[in-house]
N, C-alpha and C positions, 0 to 999 in steps of 0.2 A: 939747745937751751929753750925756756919759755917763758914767755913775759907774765907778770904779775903785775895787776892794775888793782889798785884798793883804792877806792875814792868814800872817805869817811866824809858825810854828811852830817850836818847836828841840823837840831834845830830851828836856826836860823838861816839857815844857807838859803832859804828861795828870798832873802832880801840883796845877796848879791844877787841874782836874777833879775829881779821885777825890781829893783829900787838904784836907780842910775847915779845917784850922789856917793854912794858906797863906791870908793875906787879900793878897796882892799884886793886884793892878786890872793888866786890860792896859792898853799906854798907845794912844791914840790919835791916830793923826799925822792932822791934816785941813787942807784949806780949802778951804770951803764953797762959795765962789765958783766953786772950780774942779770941783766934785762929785766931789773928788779925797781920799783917806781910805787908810792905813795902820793897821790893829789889830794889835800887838804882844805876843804872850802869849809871854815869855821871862823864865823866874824869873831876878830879879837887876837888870832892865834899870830897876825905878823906883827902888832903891838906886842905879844906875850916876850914871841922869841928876841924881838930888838932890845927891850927895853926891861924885861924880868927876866930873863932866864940866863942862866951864870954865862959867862964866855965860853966860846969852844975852847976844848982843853983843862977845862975847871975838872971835868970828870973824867978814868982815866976810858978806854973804850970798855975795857972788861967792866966796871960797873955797868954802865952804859948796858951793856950785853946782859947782865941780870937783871937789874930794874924791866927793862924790854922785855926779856922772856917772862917774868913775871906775872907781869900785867898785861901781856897779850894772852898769856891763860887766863884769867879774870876777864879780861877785854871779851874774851871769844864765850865762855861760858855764858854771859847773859846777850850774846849778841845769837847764841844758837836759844836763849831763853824768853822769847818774845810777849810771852805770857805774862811776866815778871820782873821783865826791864823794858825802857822806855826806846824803842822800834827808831826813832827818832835819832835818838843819841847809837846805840848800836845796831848800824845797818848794815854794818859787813863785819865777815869773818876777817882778821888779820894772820896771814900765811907767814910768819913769822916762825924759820928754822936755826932754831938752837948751836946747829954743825955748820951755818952757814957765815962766814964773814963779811957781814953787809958793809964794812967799814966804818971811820966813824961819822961822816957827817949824815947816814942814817940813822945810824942810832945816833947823832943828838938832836936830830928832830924829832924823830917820833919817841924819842923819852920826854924832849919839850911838849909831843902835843899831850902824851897822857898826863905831866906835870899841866896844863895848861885845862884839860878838860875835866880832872877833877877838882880844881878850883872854880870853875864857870859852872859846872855839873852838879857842884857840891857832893862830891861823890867819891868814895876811896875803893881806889883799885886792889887795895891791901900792901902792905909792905912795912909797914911805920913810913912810911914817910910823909910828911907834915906839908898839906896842901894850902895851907892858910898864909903862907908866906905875902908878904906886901912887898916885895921889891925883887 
């Protein structure tokens, strides 16, 4: 087996570093089994998931599993397109395999953080789905 480290950076991440009142925790997407791991340092994203983003179980995981493949192709196209998206926002490629059962409380993270980044981002990853939500 091999491990997968993706730590998506935005914008704002060097104020968790340098600015010590910020106690926000990155969130960690894993599973273990699969040696497979997501670190997330994006202010705003452990608000999003407690307090916006549906309950676990609202989705069933197969959605979950398309929305995610989705948008880890859009995700990765402007992340290999530096020229024409913001370096900032996409810093790494997301190895995200289609034939692989990440289970669900990966994918309901990292569907929360794409739901979470193109609302902050103002940005749509394509799908229709409607990033302006308020709650």
């Amino acid at each position: 087996m091999f491990s997968v480290a993706l730590i998506f950076w935005s914008c704002s991440s060097s104020k968790i570093k340098n600015n010590t009142n910020i106690k926000e925790q990155p969130v960690v997407i894993a599973n273990d089994s699969l040696e497979y791991q997501i670190i997330i340092f994006d202010i705003g994203f452990n608000q999003f998931l407690n307090s916006v983003a549906q309950p676990k179980g609202f989705y069933s995981q197969n959605y979950l599993e398309a929305r995610n493949n989705a948008w880890v192709i859009s995700w990765n196209i402007r992340a290999n397109s530096p020229n024409q998206f913001n370096t900032n926002i996409y810093e790494n490629i997301i190895d995200y395999q289609p034939n692989i059962d990440y289970g669900y409380e990966v994918n309901y993270k990292l569907f929360n953080y794409f739901l979470f980044a193109q609302k902050k981002y103002k940005m749509s990853l394509g799908g229709g789905f409607r990033t302006n939500r308020t709650n």
